[in-house]
N, C-alpha and C positions, 0 to 999 in steps of 0.2 A: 580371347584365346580361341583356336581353333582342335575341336574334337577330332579326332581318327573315326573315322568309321568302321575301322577294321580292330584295333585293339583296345578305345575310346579312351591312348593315351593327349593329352594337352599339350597343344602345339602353337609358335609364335603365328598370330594371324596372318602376317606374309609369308608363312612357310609354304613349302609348295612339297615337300617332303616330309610324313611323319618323322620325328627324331626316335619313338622307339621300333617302327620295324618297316619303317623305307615306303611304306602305302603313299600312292600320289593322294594329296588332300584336295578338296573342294574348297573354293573360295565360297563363303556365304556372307551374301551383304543384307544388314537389315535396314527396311522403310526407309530412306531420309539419309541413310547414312553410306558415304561413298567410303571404302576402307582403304586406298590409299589418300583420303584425309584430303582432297584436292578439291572437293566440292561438295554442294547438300544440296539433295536433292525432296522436293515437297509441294503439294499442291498442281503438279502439272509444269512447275515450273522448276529450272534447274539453277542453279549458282555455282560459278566455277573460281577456282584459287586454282593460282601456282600456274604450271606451263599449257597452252591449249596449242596442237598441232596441229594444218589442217591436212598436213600434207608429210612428207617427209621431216623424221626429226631425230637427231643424231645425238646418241647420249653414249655415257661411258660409263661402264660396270667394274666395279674391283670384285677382285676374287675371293672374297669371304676371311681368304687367310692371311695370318700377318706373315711377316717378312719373314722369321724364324722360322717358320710351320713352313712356307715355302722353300728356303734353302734347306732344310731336314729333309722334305721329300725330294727336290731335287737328289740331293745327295745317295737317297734310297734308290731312285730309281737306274741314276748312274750305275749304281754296284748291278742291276738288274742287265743292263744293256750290255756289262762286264761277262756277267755270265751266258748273255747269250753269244757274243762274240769269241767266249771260250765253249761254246758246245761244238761236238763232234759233228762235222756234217750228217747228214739225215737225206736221203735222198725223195721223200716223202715231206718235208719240212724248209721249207725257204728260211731263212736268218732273218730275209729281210721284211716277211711276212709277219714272222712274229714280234719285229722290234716295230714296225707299225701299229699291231694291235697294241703291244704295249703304253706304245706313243700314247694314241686313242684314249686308252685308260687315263693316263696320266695327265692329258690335258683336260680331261675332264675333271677329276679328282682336284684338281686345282683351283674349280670354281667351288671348292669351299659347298657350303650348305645350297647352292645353286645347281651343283652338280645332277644330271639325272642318273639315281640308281639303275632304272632298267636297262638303258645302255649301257652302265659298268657291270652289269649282271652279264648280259650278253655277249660282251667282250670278253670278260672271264669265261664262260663257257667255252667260248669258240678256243681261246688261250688254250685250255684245259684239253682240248681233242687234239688241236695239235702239237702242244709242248707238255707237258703236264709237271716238268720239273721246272719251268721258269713259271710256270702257274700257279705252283706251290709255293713260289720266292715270292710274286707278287700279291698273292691272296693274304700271305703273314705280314704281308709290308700292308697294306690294306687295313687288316684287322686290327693291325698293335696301334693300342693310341699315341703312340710317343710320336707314328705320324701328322699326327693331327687333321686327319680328315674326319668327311660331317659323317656323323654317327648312322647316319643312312647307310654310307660305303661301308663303314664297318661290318655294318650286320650284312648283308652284301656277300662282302667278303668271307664272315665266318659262315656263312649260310653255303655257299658256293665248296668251300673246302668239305665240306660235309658229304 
């Protein structure tokens, strides 16, 4: 298990996000021991398992969330893109500006527990100056867990509507 530093709640060792309040975590490996489990290391000398790259090496990540969590959000953020294509032009506000940031959120939110909060923090902010009614749609679609995003985004989100 991996400690928070910040609220010293217990987090999965490969977590790279606290799950109770979004703090990026530090990897801590101890003496001998490699924590992606791929090698042990002792005496000077190293032993490797599993894949050795020396050079370019191409791997493939899934998104944290299962297929329902992903057509849910989908679904959410559709109704979000709805609303902005029904807002009133804004001469101060581009459509296409804010259905980008949105985008941005969205694709990130998508990698599940891999997601980085501070960009979704950020994004929301910026959301937030210049729309602040499609900010307030996505900050609730964020927060409510029936989206199923990682609990980092969450607090994110309620933390940001604040």
């Amino acid at each position: 298990m991996n400690t928070c530093s910040n609220c010293q709640a217990q987090n999965k060792d490969q977590a790279q996000f606290c799950v109770n309040c979004g703090q990026p975590l530090t990897q801590v490996a101890s003496p001998g021991h490699d924590p992606n489990g791929s090698g042990k290391m002792s005496g000077g000398q190293v032993q490797v398992g599993g894949d050795v790259a020396g050079r370019d090496k191409i791997t493939t990540t899934t998104t944290g969330l299962d297929a329902s969590t992903l057509v849910e959000l989908t679904k959410q953020f559709a109704k979000i893109y709805q609303k902005i294509d029904a807002r009133l032009e804004d001469p101060n506000t581009d459509k296409t500006e804010i259905k980008d940031t949105v985008q941005k959120i969205e694709e990130e939110v998508k990698k599940g527990e891999q997601a980085n909060p501070a960009k979704v923090e950020r994004w929301l902010k910026f959301l937030a100056g210049m729309a602040d009614d499609i900010f307030q749609v996505v900050a609730s679609t964020l927060a409510s867990p029936i989206a199923g995003v990682a609990k980092a985004i969450q607090l994110i989100a309620k933390k940001a509507k604040t």
